[in-house]
N, CA, C and O atoms as CSV, one atom per row, in Angstrom:
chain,resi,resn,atom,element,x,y,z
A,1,UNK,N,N,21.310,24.420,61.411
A,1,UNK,CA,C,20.054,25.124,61.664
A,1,UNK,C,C,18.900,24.116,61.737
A,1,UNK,O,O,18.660,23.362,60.795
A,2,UNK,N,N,18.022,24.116,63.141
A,2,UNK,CA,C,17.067,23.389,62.953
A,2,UNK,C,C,16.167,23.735,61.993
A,2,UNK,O,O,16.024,24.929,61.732
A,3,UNK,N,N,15.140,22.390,61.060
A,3,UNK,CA,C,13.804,22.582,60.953
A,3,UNK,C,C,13.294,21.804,61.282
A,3,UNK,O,O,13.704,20.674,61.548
A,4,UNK,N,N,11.984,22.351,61.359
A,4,UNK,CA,C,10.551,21.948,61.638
A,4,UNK,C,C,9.695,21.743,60.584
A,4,UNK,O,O,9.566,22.553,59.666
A,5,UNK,N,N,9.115,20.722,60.666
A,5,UNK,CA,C,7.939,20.516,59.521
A,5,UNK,C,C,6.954,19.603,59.689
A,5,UNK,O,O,7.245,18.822,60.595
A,6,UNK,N,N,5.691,19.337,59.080
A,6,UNK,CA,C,5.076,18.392,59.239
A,6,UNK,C,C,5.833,17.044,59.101
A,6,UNK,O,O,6.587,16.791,58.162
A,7,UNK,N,N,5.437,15.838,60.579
A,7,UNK,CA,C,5.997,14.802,60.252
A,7,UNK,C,C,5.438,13.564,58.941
A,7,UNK,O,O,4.257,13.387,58.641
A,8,UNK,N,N,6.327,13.017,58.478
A,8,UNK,CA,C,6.364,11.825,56.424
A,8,UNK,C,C,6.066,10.741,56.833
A,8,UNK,O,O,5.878,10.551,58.035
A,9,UNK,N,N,6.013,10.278,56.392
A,9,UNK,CA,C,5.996,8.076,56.848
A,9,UNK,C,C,7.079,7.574,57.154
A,9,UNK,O,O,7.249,6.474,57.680
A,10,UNK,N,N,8.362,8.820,56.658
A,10,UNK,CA,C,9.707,8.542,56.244
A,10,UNK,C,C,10.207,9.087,57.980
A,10,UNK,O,O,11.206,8.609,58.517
A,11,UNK,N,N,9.271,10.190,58.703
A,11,UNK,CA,C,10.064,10.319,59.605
A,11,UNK,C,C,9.876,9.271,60.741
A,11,UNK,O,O,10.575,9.473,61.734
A,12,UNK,N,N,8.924,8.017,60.775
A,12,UNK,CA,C,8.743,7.321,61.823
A,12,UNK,C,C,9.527,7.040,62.165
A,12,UNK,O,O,9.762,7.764,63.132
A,13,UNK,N,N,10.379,6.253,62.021
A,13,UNK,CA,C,11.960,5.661,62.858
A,13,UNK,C,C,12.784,6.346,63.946
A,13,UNK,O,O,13.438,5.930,64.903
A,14,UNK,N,N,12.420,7.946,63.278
A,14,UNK,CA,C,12.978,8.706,63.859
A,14,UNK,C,C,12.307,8.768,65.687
A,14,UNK,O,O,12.520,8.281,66.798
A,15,UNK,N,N,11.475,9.653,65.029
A,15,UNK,CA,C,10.398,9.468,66.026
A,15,UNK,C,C,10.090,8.220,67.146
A,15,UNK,O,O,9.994,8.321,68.369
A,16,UNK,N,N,10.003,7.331,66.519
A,16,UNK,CA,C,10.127,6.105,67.566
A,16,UNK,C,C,11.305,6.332,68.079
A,16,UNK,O,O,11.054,6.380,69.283
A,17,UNK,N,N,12.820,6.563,67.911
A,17,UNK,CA,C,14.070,6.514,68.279
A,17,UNK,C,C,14.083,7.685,69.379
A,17,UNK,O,O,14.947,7.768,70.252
A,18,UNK,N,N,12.753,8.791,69.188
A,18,UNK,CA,C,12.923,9.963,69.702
A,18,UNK,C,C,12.196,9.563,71.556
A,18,UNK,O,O,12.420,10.078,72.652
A,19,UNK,N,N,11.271,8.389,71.092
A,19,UNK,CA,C,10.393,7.608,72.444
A,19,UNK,C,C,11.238,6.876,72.852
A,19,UNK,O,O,11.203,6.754,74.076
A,20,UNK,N,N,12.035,6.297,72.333
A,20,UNK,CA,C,13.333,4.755,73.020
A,20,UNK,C,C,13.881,5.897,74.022
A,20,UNK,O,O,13.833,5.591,75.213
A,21,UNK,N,N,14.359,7.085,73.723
A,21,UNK,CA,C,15.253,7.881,74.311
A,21,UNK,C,C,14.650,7.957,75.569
A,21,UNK,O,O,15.101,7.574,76.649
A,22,UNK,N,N,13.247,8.662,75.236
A,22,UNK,CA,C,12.437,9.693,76.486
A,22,UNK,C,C,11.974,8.464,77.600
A,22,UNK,O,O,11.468,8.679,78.701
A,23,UNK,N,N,12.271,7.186,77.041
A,23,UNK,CA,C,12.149,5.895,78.313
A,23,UNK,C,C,13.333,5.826,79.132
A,23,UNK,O,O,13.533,6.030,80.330
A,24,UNK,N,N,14.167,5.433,78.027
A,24,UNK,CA,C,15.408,5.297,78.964
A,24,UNK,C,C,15.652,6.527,79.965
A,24,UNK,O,O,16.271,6.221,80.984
A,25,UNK,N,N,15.227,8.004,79.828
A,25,UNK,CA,C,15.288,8.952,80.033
A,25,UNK,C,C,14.896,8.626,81.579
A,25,UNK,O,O,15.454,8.687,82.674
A,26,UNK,N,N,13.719,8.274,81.098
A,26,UNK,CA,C,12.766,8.421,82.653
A,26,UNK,C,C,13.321,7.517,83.534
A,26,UNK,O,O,13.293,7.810,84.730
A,27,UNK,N,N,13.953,6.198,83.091
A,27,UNK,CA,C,14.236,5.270,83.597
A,27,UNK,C,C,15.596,5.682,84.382
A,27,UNK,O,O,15.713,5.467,85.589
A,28,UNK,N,N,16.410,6.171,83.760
A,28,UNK,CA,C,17.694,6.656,84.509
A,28,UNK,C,C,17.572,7.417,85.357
A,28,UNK,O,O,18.032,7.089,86.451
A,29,UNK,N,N,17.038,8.486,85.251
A,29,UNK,CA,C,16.463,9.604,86.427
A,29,UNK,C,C,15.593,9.596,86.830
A,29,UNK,O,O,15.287,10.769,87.041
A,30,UNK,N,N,14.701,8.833,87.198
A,30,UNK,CA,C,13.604,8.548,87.974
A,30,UNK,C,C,13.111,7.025,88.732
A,30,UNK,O,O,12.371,6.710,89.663
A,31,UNK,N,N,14.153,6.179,87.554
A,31,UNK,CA,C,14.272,4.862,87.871
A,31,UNK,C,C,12.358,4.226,87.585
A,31,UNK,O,O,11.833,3.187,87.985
A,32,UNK,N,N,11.920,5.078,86.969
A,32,UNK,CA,C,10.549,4.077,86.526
A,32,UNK,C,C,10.615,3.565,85.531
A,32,UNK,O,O,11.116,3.928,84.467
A,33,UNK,N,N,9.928,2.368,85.922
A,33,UNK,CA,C,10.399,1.126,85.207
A,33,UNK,C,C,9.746,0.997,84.077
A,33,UNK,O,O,8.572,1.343,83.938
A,34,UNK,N,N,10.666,0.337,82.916
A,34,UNK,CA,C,10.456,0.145,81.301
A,34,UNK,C,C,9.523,-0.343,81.382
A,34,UNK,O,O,9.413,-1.372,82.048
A,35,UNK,N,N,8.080,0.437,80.472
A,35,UNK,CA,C,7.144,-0.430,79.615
A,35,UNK,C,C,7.714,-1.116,78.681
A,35,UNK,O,O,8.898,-0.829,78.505
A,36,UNK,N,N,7.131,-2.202,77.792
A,36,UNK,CA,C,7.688,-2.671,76.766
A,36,UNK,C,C,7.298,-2.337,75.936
A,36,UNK,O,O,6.094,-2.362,75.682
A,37,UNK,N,N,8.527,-1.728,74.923
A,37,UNK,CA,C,8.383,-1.541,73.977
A,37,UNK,C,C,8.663,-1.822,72.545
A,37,UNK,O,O,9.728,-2.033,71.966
A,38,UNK,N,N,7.484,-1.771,72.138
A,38,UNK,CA,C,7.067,-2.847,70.887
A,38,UNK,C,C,7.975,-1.272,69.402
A,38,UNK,O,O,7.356,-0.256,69.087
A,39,UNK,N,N,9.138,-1.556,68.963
A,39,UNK,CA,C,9.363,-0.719,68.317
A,39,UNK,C,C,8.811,-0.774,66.935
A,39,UNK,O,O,8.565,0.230,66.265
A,40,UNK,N,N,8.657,-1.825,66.601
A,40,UNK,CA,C,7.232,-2.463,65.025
A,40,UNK,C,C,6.468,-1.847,64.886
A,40,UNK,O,O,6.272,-1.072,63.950
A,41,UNK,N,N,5.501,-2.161,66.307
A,41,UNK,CA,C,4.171,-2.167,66.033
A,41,UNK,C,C,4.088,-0.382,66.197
A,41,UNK,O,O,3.064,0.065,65.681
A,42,UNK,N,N,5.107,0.803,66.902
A,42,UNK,CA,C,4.906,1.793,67.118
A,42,UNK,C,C,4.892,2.552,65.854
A,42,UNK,O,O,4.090,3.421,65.511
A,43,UNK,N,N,6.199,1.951,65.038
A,43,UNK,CA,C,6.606,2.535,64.067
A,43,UNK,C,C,4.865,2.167,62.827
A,43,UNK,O,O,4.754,2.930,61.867
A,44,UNK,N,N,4.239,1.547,62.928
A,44,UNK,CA,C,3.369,0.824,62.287
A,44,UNK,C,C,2.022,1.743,62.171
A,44,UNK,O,O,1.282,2.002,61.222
A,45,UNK,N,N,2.027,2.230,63.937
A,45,UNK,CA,C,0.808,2.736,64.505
A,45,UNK,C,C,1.118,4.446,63.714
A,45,UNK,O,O,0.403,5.034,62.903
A,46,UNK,N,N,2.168,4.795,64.200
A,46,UNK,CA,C,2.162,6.299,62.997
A,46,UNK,C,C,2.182,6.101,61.799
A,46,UNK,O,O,1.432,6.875,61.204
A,47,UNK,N,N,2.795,5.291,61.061
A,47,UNK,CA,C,2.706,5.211,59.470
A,47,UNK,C,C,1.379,5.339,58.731
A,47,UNK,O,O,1.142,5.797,57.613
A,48,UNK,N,N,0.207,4.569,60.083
A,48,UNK,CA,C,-1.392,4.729,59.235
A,48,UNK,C,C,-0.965,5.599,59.593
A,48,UNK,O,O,-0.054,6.093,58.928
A,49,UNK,N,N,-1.446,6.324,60.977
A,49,UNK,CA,C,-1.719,7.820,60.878
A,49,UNK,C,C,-1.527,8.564,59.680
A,49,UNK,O,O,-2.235,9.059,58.803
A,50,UNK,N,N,-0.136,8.453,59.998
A,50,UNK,CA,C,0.186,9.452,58.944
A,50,UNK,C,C,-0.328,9.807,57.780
A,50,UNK,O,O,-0.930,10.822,57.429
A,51,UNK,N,N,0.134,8.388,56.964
A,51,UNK,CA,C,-0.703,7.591,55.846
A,51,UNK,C,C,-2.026,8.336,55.627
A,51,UNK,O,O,-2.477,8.839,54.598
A,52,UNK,N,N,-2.509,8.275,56.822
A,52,UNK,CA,C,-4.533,8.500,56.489
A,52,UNK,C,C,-4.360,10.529,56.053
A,52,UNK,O,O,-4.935,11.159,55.165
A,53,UNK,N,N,-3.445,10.974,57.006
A,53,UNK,CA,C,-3.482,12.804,56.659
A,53,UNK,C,C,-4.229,13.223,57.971
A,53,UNK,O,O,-4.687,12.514,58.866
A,54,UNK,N,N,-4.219,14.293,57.854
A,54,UNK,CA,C,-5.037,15.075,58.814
A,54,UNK,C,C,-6.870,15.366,58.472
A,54,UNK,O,O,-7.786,15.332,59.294
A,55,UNK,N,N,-6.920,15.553,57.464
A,55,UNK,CA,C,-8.364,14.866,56.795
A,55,UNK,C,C,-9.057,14.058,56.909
A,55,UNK,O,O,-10.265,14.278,56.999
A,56,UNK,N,N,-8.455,12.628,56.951
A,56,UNK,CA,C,-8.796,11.596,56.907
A,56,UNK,C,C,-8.921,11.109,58.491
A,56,UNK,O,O,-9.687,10.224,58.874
A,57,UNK,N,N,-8.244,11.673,59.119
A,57,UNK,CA,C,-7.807,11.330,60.452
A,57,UNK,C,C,-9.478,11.899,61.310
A,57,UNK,O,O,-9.960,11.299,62.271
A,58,UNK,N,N,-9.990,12.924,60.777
A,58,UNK,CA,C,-11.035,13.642,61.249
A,58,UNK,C,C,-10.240,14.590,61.918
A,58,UNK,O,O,-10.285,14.714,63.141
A,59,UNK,N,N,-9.466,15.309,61.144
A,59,UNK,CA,C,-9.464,16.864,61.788
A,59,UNK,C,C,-8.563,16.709,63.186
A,59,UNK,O,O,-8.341,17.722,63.848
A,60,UNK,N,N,-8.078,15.478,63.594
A,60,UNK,CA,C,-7.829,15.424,64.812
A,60,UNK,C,C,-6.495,14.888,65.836
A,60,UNK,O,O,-6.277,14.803,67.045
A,61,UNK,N,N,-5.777,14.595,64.560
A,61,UNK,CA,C,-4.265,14.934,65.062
A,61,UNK,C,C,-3.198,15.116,64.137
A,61,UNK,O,O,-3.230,14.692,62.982
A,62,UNK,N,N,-1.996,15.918,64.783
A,62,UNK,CA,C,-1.327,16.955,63.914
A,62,UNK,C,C,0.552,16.788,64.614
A,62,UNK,O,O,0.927,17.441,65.588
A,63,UNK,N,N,1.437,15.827,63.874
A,63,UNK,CA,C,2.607,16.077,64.217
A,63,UNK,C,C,3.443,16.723,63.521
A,63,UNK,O,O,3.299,17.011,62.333
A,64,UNK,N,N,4.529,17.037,64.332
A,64,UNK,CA,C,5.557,18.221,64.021
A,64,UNK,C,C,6.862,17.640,64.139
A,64,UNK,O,O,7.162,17.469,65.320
A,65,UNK,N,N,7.747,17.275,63.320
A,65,UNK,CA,C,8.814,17.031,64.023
A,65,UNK,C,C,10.237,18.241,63.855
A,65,UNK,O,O,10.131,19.205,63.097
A,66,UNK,N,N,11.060,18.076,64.391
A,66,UNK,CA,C,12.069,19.147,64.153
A,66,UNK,C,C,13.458,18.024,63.725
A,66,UNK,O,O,13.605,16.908,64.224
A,67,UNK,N,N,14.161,18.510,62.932
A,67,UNK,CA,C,15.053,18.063,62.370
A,67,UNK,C,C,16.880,18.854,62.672
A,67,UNK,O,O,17.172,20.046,62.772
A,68,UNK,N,N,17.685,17.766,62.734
A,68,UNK,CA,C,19.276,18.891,63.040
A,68,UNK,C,C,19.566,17.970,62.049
A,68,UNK,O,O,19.363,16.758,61.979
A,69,UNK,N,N,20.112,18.821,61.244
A,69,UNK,CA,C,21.108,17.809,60.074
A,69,UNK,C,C,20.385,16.900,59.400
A,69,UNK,O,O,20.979,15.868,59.088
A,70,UNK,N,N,19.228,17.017,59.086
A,70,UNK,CA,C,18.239,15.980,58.068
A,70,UNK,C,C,17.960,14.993,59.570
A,70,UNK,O,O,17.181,14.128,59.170
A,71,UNK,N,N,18.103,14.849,60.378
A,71,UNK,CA,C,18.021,13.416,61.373
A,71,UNK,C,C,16.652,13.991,62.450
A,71,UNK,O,O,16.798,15.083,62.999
A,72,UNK,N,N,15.865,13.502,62.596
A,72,UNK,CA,C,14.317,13.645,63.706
A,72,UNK,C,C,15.276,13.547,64.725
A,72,UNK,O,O,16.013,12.563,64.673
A,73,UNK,N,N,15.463,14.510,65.823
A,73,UNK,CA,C,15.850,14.826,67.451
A,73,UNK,C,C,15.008,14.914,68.069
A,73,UNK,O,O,15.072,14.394,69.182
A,74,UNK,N,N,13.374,15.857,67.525
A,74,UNK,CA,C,11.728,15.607,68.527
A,74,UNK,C,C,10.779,15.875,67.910
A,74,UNK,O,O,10.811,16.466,66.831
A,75,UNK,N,N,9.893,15.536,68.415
A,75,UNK,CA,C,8.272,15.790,68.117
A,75,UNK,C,C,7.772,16.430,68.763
A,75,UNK,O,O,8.135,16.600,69.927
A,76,UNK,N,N,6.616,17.092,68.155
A,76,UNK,CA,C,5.328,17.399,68.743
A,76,UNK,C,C,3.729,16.889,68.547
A,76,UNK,O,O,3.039,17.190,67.573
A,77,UNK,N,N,3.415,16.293,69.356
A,77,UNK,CA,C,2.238,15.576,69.006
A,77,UNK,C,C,0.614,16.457,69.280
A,77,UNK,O,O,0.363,16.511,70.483
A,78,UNK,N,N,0.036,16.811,68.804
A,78,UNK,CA,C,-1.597,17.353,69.063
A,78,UNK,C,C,-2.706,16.485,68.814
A,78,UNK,O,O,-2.844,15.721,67.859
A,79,UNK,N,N,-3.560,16.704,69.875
A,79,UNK,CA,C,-4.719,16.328,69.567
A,79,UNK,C,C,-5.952,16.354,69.721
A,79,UNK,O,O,-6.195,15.961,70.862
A,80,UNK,N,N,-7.122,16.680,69.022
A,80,UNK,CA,C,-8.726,17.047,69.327
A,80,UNK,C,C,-9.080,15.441,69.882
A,80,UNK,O,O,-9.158,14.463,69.139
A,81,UNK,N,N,-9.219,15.435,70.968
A,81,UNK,CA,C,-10.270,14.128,71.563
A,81,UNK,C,C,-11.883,14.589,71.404
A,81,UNK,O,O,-12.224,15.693,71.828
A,82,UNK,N,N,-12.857,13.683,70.769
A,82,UNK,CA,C,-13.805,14.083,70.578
A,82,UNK,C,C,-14.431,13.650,71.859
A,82,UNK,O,O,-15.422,14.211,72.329
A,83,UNK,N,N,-13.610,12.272,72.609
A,83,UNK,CA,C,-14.560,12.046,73.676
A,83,UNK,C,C,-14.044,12.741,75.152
A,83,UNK,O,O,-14.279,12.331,76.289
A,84,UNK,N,N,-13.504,13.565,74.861
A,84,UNK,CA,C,-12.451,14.602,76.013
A,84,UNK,C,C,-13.650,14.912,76.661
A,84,UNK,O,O,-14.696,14.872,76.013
A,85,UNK,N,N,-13.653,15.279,78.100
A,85,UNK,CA,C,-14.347,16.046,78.851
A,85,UNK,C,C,-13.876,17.815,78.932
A,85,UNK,O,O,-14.236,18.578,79.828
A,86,UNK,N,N,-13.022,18.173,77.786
A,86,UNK,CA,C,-12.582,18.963,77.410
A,86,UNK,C,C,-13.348,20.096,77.074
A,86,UNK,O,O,-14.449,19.594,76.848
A,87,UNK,N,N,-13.459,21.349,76.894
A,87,UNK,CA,C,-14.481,22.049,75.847
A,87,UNK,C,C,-14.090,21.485,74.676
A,87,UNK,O,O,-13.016,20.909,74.500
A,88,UNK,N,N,-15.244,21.699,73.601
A,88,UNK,CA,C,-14.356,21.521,71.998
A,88,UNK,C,C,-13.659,22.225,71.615
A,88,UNK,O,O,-12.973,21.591,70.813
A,89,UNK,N,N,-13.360,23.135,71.646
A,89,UNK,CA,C,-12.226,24.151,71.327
A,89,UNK,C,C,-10.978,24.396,71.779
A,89,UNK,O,O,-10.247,25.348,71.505
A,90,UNK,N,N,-10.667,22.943,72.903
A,90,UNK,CA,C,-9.437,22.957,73.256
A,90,UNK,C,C,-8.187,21.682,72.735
A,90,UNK,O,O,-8.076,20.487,73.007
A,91,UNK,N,N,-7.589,22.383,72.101
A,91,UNK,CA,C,-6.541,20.946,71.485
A,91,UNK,C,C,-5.522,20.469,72.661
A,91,UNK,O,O,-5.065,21.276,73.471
A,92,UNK,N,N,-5.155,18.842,72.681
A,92,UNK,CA,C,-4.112,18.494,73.426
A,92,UNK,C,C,-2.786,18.466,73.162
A,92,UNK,O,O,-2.578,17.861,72.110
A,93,UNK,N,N,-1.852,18.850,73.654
A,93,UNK,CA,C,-0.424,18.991,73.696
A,93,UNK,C,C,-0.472,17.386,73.672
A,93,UNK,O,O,-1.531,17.178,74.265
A,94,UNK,N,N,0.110,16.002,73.298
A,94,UNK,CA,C,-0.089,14.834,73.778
A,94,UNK,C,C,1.899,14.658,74.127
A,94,UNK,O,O,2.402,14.398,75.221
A,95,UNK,N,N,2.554,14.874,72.960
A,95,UNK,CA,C,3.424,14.667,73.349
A,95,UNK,C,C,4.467,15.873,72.690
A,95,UNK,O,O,4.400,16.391,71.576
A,96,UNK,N,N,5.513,16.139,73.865
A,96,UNK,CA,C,6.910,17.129,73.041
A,96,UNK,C,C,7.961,16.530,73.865
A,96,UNK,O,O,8.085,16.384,75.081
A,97,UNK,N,N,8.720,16.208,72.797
A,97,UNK,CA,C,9.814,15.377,73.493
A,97,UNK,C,C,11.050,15.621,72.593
A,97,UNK,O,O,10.990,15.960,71.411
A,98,UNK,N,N,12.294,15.379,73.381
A,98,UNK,CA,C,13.818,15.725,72.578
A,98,UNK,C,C,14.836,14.403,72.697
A,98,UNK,O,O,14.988,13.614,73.630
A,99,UNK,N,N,15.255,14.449,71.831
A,99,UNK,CA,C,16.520,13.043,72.458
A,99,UNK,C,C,17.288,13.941,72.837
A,99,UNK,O,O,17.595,14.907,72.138
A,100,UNK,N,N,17.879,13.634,74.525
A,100,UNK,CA,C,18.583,14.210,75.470
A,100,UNK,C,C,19.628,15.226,74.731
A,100,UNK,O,O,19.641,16.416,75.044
A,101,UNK,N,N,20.568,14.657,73.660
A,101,UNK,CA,C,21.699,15.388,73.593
A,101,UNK,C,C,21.293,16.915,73.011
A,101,UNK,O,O,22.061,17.869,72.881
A,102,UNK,N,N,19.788,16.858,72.685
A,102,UNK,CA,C,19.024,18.298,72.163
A,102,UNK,C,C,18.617,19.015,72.930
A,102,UNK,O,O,18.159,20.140,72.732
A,103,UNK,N,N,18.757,18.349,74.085
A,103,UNK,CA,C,17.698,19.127,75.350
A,103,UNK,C,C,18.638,20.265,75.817
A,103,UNK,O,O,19.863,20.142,75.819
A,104,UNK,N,N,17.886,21.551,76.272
A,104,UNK,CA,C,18.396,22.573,76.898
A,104,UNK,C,C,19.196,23.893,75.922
A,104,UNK,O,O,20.060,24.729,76.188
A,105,UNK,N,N,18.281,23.510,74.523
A,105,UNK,CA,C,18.925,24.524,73.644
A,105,UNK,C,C,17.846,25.548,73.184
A,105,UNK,O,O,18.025,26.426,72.340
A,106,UNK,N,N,17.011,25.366,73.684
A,106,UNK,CA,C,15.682,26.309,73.059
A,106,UNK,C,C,14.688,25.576,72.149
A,106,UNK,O,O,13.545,25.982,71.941
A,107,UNK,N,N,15.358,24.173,71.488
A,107,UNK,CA,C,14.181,23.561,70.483
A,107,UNK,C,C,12.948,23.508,70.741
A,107,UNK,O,O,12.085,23.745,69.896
A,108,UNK,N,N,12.636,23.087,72.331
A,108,UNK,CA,C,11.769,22.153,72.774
A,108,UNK,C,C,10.566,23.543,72.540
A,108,UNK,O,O,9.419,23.296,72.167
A,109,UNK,N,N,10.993,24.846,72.795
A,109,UNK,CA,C,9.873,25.747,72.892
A,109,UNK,C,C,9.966,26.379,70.821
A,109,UNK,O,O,8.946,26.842,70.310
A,110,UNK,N,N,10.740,26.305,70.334
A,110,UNK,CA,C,11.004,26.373,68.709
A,110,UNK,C,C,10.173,25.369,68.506
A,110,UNK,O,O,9.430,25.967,67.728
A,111,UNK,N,N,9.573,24.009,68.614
A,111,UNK,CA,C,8.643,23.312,68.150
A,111,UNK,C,C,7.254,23.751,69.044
A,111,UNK,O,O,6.202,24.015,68.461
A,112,UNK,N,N,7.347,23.783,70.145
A,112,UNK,CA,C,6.214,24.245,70.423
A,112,UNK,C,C,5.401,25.519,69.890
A,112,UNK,O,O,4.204,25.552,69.603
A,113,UNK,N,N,6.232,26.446,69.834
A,113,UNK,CA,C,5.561,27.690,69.418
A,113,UNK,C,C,5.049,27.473,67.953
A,113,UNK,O,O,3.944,27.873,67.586
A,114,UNK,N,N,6.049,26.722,67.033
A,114,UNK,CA,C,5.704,26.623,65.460
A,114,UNK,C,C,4.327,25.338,65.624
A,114,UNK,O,O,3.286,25.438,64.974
A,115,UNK,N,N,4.493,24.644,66.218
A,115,UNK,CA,C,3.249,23.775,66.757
A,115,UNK,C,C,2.037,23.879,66.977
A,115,UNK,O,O,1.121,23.103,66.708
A,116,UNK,N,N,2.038,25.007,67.550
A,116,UNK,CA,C,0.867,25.411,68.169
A,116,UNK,C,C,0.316,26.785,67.103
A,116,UNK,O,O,-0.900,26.978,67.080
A,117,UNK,N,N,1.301,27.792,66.166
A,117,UNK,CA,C,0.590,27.745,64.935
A,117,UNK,C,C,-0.018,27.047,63.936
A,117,UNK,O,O,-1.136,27.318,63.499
A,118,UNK,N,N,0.809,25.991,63.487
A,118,UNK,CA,C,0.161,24.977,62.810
A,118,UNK,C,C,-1.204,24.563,63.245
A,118,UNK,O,O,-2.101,24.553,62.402
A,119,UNK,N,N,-1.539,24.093,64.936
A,119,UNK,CA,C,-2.985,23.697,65.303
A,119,UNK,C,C,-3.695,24.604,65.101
A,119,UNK,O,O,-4.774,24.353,64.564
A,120,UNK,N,N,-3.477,25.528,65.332
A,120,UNK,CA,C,-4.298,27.121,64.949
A,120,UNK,C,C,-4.952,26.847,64.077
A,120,UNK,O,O,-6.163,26.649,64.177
A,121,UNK,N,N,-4.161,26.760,62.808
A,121,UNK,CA,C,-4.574,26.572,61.345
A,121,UNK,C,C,-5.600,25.663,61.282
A,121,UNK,O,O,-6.737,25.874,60.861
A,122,UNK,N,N,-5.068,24.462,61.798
A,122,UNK,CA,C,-6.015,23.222,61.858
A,122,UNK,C,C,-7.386,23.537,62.427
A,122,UNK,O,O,-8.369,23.989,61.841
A,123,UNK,N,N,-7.216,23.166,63.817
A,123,UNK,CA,C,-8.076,23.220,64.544
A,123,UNK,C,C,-9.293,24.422,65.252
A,123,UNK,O,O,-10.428,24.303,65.712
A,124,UNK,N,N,-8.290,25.644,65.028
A,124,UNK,CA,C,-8.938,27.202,65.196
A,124,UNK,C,C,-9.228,27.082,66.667
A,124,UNK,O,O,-10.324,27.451,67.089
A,125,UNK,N,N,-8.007,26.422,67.748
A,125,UNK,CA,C,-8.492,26.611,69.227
A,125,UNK,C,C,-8.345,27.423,69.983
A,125,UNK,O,O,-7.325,28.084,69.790
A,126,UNK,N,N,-9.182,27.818,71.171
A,126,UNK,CA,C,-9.109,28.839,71.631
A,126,UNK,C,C,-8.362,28.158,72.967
A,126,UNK,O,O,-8.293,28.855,73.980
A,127,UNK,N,N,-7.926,27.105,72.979
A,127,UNK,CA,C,-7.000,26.690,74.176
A,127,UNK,C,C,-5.964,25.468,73.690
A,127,UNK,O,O,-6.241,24.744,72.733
A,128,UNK,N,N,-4.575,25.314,74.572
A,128,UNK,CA,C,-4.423,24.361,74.633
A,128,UNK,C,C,-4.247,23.888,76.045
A,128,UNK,O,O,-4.427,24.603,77.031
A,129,UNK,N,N,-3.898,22.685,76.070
A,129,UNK,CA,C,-3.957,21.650,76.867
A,129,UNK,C,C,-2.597,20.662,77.118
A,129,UNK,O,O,-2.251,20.026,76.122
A,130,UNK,N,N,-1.699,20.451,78.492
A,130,UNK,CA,C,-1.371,19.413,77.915
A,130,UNK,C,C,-1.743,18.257,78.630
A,130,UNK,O,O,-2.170,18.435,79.771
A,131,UNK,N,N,-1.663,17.046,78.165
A,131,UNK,CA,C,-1.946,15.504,78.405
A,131,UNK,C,C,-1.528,15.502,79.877
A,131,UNK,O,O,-0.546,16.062,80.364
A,132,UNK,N,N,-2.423,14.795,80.471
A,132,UNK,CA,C,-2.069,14.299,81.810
A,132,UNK,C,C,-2.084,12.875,81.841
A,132,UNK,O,O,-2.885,11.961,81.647
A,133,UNK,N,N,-0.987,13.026,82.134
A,133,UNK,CA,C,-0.212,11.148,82.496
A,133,UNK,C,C,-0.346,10.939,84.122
A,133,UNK,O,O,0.053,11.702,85.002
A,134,UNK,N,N,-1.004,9.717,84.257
A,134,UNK,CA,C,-1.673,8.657,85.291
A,134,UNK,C,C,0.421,7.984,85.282
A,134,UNK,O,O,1.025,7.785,84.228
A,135,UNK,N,N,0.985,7.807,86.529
A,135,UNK,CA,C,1.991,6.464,87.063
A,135,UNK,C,C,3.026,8.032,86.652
A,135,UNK,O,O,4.251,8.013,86.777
């Protein structure tokens, strides 16, 4: 049985393992080519996050990860950009992603939906959004 929960310091690895995937991903079926990736410094860059809370962070980003068997398979990433050309009341979807062998079972919308309660809570938006990727 999956869960879902706020993502630990403990789930970074995962999570990074959950981005190694969604490259190679793109790379095999689309053939666009590998950024490099720094798996350190990624794992490094969520740990503050995390570290700091959602408080500390200013209110302004909120991950989710979902779990099969104690092991991170995906995330969900949110986020209030203050310098968005956004209204303020709209949060960003930034990232939802699965390692492949999860894909096509219903998770991907099981984190989203529990996701997007959680921002509720947080943020109180009257929209979301998701990220638009440039290449």
């Amino acid at each position: 049985e999956p869960v879902i929960e706020l993502a630990k310091k403990e789930d970074c690895p995962g999570i990074v393992e959950v981005d190694r995937d969604r490259m190679l991903q793109r790379f095999e079926e689309h053939q666009v080519p590998l950024r490099e990736f720094n798996e350190k410094e990624r794992t490094e860059k969520l740990e503050i996050r995390l570290e700091k809370g959602i408080a500390e962070y200013g209110g302004e980003g909120l991950i989710l990860v979902i779990k099969v068997s104690g092991k991170v398979v995906g995330y969900i990433e949110f986020e209030k950009e203050e310098k968005s050309e956004l209204p303020e009341d709209t949060v960003i979807i930034d990232t939802l992603s699965l390692i492949r062998g999860y894909q096509g079972r219903g998770l991907a919308m099981d984190l989203l939906k529990r996701g997007e309660k959680e921002a509720r809570k947080i943020f109180n938006p009257k929209k979301f959004r998701r990220k638009i990727l440039d290449g």
